[in-house]
C-alpha positions in Angstrom: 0.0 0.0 0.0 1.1 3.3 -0.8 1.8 6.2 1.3 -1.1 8.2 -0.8 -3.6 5.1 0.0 -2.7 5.0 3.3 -3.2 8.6 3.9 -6.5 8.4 2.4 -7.8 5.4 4.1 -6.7 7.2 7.4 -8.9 10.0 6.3 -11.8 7.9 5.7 -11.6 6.1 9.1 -11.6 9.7 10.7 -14.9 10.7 8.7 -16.2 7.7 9.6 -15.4 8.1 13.5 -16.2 11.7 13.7 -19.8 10.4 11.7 -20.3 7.8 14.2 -19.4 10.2 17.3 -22.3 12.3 17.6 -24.1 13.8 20.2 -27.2 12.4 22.5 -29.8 14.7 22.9 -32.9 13.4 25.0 -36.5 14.7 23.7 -39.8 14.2 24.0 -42.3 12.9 21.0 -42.8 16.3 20.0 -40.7 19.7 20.6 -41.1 23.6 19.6 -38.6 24.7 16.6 -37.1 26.9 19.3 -36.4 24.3 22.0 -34.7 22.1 19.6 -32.8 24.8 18.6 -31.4 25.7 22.4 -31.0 21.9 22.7 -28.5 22.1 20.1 -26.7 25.3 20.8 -27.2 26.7 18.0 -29.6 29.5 15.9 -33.2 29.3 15.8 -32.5 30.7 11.8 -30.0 27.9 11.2 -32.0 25.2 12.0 -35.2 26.8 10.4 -33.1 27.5 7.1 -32.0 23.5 7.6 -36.0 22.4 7.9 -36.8 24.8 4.6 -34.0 22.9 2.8 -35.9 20.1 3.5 -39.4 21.5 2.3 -40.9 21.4 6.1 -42.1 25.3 6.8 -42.0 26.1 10.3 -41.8 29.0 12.4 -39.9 29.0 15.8 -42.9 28.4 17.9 -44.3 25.6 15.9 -43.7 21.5 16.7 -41.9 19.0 15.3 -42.3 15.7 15.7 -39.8 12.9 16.6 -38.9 11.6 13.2 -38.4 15.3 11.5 -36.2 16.3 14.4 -34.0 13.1 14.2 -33.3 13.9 10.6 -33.0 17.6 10.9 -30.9 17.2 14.0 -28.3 14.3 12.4 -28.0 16.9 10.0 -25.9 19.0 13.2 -24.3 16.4 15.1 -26.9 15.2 17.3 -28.2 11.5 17.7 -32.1 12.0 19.4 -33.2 9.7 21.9 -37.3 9.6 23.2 -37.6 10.8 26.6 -40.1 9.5 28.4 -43.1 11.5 28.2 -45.0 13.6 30.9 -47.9 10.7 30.8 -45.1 7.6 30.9 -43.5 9.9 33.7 -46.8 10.2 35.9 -48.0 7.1 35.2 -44.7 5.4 36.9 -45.2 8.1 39.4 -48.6 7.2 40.2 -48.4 3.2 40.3 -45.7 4.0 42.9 -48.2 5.8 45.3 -50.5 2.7 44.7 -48.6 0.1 46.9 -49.5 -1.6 50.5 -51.1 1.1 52.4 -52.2 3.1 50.0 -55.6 5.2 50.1 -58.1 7.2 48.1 -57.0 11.1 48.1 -58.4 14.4 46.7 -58.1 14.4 43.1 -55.7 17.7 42.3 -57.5 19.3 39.4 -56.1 21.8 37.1 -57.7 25.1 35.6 -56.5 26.0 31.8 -58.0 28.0 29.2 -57.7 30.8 27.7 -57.0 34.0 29.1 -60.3 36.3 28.7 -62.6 33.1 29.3 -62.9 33.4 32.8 -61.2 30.7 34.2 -60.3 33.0 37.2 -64.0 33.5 37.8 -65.1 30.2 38.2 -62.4 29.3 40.6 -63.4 32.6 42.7 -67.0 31.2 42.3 -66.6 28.1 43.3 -64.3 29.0 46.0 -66.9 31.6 47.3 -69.5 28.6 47.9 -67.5 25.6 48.3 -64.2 26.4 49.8 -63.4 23.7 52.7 -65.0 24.5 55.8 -63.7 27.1 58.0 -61.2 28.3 55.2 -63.1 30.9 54.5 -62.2 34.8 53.6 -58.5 33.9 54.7 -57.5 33.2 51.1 -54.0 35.3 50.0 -53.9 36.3 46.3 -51.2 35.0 45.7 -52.0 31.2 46.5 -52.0 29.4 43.4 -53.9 26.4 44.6 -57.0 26.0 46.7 -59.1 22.7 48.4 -62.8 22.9 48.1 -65.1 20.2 49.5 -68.4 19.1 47.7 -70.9 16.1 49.2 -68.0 15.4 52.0 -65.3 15.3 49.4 -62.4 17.6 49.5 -61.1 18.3 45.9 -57.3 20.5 45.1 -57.6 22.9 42.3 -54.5 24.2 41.0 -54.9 27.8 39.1 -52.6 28.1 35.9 -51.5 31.1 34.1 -53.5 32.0 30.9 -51.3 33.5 28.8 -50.0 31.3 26.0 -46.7 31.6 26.3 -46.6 30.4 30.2 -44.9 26.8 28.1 -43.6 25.4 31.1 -45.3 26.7 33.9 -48.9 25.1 32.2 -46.9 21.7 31.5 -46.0 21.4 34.8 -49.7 22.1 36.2 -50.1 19.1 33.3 -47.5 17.1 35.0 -49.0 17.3 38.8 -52.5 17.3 38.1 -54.8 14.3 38.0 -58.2 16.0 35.8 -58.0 19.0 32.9 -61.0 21.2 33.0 -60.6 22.9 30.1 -62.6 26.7 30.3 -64.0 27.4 26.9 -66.1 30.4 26.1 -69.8 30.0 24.5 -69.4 32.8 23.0 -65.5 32.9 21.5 -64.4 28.8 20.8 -61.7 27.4 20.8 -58.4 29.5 20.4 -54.9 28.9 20.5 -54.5 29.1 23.8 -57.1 26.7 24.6 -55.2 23.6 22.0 -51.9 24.7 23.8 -54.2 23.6 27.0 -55.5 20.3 25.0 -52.3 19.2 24.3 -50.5 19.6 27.6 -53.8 17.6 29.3 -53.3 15.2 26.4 -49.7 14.8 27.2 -50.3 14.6 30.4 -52.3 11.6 30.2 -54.9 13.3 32.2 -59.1 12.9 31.7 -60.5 16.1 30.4 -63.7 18.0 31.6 -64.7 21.4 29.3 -66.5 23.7 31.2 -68.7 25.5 28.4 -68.6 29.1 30.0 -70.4 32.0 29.7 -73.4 30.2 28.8 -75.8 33.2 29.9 -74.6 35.4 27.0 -77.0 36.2 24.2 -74.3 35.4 21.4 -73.2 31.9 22.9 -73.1 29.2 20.1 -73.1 26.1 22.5 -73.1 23.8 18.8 -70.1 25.7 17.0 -67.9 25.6 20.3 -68.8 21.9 20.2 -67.9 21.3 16.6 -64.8 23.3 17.1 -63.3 21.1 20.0 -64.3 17.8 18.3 -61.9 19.5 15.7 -59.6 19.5 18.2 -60.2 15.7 18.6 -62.1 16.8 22.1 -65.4 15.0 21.0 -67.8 15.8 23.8 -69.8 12.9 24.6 -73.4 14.1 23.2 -71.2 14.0 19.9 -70.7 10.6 20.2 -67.1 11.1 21.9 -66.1 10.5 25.3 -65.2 14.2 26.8 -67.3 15.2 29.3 -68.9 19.0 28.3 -70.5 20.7 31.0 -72.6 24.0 30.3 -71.6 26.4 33.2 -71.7 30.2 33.7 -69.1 31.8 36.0 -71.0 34.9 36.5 -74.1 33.5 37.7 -72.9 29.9 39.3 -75.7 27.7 36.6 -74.0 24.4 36.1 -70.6 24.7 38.7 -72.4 22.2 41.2 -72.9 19.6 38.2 -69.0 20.2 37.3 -67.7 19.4 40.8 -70.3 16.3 40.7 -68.4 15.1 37.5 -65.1 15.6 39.0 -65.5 13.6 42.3 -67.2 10.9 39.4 -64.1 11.1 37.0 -61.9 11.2 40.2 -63.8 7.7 41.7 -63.3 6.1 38.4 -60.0 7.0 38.1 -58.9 5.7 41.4 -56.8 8.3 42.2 -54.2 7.1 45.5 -51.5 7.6 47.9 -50.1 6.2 51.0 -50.1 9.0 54.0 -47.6 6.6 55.8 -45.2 7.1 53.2 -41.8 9.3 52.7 -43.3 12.8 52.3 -42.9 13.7 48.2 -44.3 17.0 46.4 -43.5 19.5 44.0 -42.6 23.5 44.2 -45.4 25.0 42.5 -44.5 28.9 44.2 -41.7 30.1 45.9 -40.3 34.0 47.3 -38.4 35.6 49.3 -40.4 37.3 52.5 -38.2 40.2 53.6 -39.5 38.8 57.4 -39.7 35.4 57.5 -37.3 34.4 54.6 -37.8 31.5 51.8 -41.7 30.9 51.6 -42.7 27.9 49.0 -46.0 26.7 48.3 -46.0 22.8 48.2 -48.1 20.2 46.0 -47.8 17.2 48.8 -48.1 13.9 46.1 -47.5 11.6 48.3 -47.1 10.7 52.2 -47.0 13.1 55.4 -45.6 15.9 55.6 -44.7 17.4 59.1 -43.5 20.1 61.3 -39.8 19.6 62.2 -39.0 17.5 58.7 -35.9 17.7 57.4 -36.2 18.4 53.7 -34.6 18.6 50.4 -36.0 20.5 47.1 -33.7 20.7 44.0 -30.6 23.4 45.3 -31.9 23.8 48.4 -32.9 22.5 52.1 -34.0 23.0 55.0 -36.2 22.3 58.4 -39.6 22.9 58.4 -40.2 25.6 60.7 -44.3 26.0 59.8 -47.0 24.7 57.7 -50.1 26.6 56.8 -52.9 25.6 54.7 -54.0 27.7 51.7 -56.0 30.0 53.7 -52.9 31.0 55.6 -53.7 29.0 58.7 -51.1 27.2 60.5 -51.2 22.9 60.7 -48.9 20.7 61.7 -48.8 18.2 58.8 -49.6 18.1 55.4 -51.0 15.0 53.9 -51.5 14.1 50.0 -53.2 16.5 47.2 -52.8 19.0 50.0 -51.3 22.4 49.0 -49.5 24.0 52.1 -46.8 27.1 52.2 -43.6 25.7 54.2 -41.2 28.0 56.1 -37.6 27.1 56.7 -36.0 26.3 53.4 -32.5 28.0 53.3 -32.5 29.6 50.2 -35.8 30.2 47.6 -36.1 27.0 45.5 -36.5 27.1 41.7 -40.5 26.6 41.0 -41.0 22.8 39.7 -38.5 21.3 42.7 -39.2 17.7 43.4 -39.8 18.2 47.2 -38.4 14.8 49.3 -38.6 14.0 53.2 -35.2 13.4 54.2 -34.2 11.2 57.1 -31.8 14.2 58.8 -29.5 17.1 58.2 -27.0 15.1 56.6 -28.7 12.9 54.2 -30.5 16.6 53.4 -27.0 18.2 52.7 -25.9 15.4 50.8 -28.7 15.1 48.3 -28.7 19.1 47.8 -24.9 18.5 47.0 -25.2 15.4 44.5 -27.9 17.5 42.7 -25.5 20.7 42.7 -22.9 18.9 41.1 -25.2 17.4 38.1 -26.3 20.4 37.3 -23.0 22.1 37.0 -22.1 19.3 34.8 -25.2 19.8 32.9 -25.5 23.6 33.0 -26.7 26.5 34.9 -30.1 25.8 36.9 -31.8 29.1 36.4 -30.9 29.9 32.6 -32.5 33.2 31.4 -32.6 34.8 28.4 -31.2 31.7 26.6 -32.2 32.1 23.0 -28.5 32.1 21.3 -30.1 34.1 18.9 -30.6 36.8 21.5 -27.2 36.5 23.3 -25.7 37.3 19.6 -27.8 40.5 18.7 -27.4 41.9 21.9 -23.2 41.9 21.6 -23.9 43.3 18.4 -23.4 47.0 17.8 -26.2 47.1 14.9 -28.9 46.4 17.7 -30.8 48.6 20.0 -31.2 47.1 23.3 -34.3 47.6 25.7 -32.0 47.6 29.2 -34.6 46.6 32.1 -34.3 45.6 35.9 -37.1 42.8 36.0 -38.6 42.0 39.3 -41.4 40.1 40.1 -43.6 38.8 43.8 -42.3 34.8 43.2 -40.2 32.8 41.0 -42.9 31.0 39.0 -44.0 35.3 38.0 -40.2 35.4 37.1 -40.0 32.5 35.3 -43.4 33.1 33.2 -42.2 36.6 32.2 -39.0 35.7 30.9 -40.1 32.7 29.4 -42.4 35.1 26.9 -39.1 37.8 26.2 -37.4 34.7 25.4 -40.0 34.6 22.1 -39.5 37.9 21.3 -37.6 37.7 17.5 -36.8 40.9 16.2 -33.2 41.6 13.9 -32.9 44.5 15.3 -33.8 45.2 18.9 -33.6 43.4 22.1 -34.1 42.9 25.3 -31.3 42.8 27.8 -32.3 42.2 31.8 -29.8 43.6 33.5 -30.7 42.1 36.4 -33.6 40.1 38.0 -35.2 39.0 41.1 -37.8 38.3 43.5 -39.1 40.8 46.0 -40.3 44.2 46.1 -37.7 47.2 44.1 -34.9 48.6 46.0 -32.5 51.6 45.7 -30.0 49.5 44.7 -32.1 48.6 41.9 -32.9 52.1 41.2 -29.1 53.1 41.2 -28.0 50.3 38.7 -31.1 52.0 36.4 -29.7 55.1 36.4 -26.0 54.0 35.3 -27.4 52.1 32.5 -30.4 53.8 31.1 -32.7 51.1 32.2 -36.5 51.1 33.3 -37.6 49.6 35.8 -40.5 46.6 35.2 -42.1 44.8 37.6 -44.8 42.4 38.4 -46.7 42.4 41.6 -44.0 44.2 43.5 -44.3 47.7 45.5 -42.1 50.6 46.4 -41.9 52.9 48.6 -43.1 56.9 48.4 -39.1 57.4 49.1 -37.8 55.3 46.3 -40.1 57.0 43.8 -38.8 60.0 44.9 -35.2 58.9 44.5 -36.1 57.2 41.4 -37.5 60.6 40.1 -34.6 62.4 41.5 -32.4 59.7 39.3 -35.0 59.6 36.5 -35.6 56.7 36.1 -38.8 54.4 35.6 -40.9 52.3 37.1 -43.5 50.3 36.0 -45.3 48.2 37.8 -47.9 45.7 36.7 -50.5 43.2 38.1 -51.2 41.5 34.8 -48.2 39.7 33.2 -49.6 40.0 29.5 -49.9 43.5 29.8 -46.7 43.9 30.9 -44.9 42.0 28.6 -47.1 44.4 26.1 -45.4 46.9 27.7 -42.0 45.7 26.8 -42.9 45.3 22.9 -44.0 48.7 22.8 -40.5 50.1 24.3 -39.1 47.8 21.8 -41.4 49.0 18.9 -40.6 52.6 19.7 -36.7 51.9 19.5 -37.2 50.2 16.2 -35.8 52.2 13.4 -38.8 53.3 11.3 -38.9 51.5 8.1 -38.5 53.5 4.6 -41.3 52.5 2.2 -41.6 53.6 -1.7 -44.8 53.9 -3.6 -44.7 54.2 -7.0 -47.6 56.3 -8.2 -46.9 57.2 -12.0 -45.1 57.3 -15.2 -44.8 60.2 -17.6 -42.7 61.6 -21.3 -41.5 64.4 -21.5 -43.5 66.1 -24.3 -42.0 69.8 -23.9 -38.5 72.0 -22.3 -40.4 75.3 -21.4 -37.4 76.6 -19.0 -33.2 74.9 -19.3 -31.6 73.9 -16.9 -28.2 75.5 -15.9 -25.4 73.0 -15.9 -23.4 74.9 -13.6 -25.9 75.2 -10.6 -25.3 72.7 -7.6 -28.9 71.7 -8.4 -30.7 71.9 -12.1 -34.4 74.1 -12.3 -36.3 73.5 -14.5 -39.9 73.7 -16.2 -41.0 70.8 -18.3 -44.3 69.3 -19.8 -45.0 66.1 -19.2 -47.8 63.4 -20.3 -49.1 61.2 -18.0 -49.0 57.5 -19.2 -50.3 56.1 -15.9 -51.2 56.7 -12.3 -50.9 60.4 -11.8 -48.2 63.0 -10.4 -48.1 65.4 -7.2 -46.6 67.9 -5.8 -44.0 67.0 -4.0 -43.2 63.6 -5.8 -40.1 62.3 -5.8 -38.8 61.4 -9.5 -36.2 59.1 -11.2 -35.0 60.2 -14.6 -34.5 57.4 -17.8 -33.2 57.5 -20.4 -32.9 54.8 -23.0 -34.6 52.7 -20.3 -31.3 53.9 -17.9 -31.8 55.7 -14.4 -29.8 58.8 -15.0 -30.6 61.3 -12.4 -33.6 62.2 -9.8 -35.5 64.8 -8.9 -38.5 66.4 -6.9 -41.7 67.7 -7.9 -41.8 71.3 -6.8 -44.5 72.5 -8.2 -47.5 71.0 -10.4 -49.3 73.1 -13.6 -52.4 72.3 -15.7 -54.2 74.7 -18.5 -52.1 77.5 -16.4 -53.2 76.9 -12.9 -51.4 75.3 -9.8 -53.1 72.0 -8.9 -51.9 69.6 -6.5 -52.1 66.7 -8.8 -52.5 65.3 -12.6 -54.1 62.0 -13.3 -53.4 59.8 -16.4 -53.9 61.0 -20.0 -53.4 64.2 -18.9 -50.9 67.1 -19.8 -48.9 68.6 -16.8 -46.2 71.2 -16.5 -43.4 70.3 -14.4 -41.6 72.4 -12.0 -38.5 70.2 -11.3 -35.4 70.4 -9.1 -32.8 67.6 -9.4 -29.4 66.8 -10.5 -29.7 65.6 -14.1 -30.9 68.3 -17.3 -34.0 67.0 -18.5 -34.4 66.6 -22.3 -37.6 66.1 -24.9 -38.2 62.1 -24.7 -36.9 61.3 -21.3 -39.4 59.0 -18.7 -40.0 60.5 -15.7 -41.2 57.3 -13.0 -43.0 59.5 -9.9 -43.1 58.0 -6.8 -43.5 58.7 -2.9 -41.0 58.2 0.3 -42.6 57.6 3.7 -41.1 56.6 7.0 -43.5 53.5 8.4 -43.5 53.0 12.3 -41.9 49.2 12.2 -43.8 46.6 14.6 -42.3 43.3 16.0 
């Protein structure tokens, strides 16, 4: 063998090797153009210019399923492995909790829909007549899940956030919950928020109950909402499908008792169990920090008892519980399944979604938190924000305008949400950059690191005090504060909309010929004058039009319309088939024969 073959049959084992190498990604049986995108550290425009080379037309917030993304992603690299899904997940999870001991619990029901179709006023209502006895008119706003008791059964509703870009946040409400009831206006349908909601609950693995609201509005269209969802393949059962439709209105109460009827019914059939005597287990679904009492979290207990004096691990962090109180804000001394309870003595604030575990001590405690630590540095930061690569690169670059903010919200899972929806903000030319961001109430620090970097301050569910905005007015700077997340992130598009460089548009309005020279042009002048006559082959001409000159179908000079003549008066403009004199102003001499193309300049306020 030669010393040429030998070279090149070294080159073809390293092809071969470096083809065979390739990275494991896990991923679920569906994922978001975006996701996959991040999962591969690399553009969301690369891999979307890689899926149009392959004829598949998708935008960065739109699926792909399994099979598209293993071909798309071999194409980078990457070897894609199935993860299990949410429903294999809970479904292990659940058998688990079914063991020697084990007994029926509440069934922990999930809210979803979409945003204006009063999901938030059918839980107030049927918290108003059917929260659990002696809970009442303790409830905090910022609870995020409730117990209510109907016929002697006590039933957990968690409340999710209606916005449809709260991705996670909804799939882990998916994840926890045991029943969908899926909110669905009479008089709106089905909208994209509410299939975002069918697909987690599908996911999920969970049954699904619509609650048909605003039935006592004249315009409802029970029949076309129905249609709509059976679409949706939600095929209510009066369809012929098995989905359980229930006509409700949240303003008046009709139909709520006959919902919470069909819950405990879906809940009996479903056999929904855990064993009290068990390990305590539960997830983070809210956490802050109190500027009193420290690291508050609000705990989803799946799975055994949950006590006083526990020592306890969740994710990063640990702790001691120092308190339990129930979601009316009154203290108890355990906490058994389906029950949602805020725990105090955590030592730092753990990241929303936690797996929550009952440890046997201090040490075992310390131990886990540390083995967890160390996996995620291995794997990557815990609390990544503002991940989109595509962000990261505009804002180093010196052609963007960046939006500088201080982002502060009441609890993680606010935080989380907010960022979550900046992270789909696409624009080439703007972007957001959070300076910083954080849980609690705005501070003078905060206000100080504002004013050194031209920032605004945005926050969600926080306060500040009379002196701050007076120092913050003193600094000028901003603050904005908000109590609805979408409008706040509206909020942020329109500061980004009004840094957008307006876009230059041209309209073309007409064509004419130069018929006539009534005034020359003088070569010598900076910029020619002249008076010309001009027929108009199509459109018209104005005053004021901007003009290109050609000749010999060649763009030779341009010019402006400065003033507009016809049978000897001064008009504003001249329509086709019509004669006009020209008063022009450019930088070319006009002469007998020459086109003249008219045509308009305006500056259009760009949107994202």
């Amino acid at each position: 063998m030669t010393n040429q073959e030998e070279k090149k049959e070294q080159e073809e084992q390293e092809n071969n090797e470096a083809t065979i190498i390739k990275k494991v990604l896990q991923m679920p049986e569906k994922i978001m153009v975006k996701n996959l995108a991040e999962k591969m550290e690399i553009k969301s425009t690369e891999l979307i210019s890689e899926l149009i080379k392959n004829k598949i037309f998708a935008n960065i917030n739109e699926y792909l399923d399994f099979d598209t993304a293993e071909i798309i992603a071999d194409h980078f690299g990457f070897t894609l492995e199935k993860s299990e899904s949410i429903a294999e997940k809970r479904k292990l999870r659940m058998k688990k909790y079914t063991g020697p001991g084990a007994k029926k619990r509440p069934p922990v029901v999930v809210i979803m829909g979409h945003v204006d179709h009063g999901k938030t006023t059918l839980l107030d209502k049927i918290l108003q007549t059917n929260v659990a006895s002696g809970e009442s008119g303790g409830i905090t706003q910022n609870f995020s899940a409730y117990q209510v008791k109907k016929k002697g059964e006590l039933i957990t509703f968690i409340d999710t956030p209606g916005h449809e870009a709260f991705y996670s946040m909804r799939e882990r409400g998916a994840y926890i919950t045991d029943i969908a009831v899926i909110v669905v206006a009479a008089d709106d349908g089905v909208k994209p928020q509410t299939k975002e909601a069918i697909k987690f609950a599908k996911d999920a693995g969970v049954p699904i109950i619509v609650a048909l609201n605003k039935i006592d509005k004249a315009d409802k269209n029970i029949e076309k909402v129905k249609k709509e969802l059976a679409e949706n393949d939600i095929a209510p059962e009066d369809w012929g499908g098995k989905t359980i439709c229930i006509n409700i209105s949240a303003k008046t109460g009709e139909g709520i008792d006959e919902l919470l009827d069909m819950i405990i019914l879906t809940a009996d059939v479903e056999e929904i169990k855990a064993n009290p005597s068990d390990t305590a287990e539960g997830f983070i679904i809210e956490s802050h920090m109190d500027s009193q009492i420290g690291p508050v979290s609000i705990v989803l207990i799946q799975n055994g008892t949950l006590k006083e004096g526990d020592y306890i691990s969740a994710g990063s962090v640990w702790g001691r519980i120092k308190r339990i109180e129930n979601f009316s804000g009154k203290r108890i001394h355990k906490a058994t399944p389906s029950m949602p309870v805020t725990i105090i003595g955590l030592n730092d604030v753990p990241r929303v979604g936690s797996f929550l575990l009952e440890e046997s001590g201090r040490l075992s405690a310390e131990t886990r938190v540390k083995e967890y630590n160390k996996l995620q540095t291995m794997e990557g930061p815990v609390d990544k924000v503002i991940s989109t690569a595509k962000i990261k690169e505009l804002v180093k670059s010196h052609k963007v305008k960046k939006l500088n903010i201080v982002l502060k919200a009441d609890t993680k899972g606010s935080l989380e949400a907010i960022v979550q929806i900046i992270e789909t903000i696409e624009s080439e030319t703007v972007a957001v950059q959070i300076l910083k961001m954080g849980v609690g109430n705005i501070t003078e620090t905060d206000i100080k690191m504002c004013h050194s970097s031209g920032a605004e301050i945005i926050g969600f569910n926080v306060s500040s005090s009379p002196a701050l905005e007076k120092f913050a007015e003193k600094e000028k700077v901003e603050i904005k504060i908000y109590k609805v997340i979408y409008e706040l992130v509206d909020e942020i598009k329109e500061g980004l909309t009004l840094i957008l460089e307006p876009e230059e548009v041209r309209t073309d309005i007409g064509i004419g010929k130069v018929i006539a020279i009534f005034k020359s042009g003088k070569k010598s002048a900076k910029k020619v004058d002249m008076i010309v006559g001009t027929k108009v082959e199509s459109g018209k001409i104005e005053k004021g039009s901007l003009i290109e000159v050609l000749r010999n179908e060649e763009i030779i000079g341009t010019g402006t319309v400065k003033e507009l003549q016809a049978n000897k008066k001064v008009i504003k403009e001249v329509k086709k088939g019509n004669d006009a004199g020209i008063t022009y102003e450019g930088d070319i001499i006009i002469e007998d024969g020459d086109v003249l193309h008219f045509y308009k300049k305006e500056l259009i306020k760009r949107k994202l």
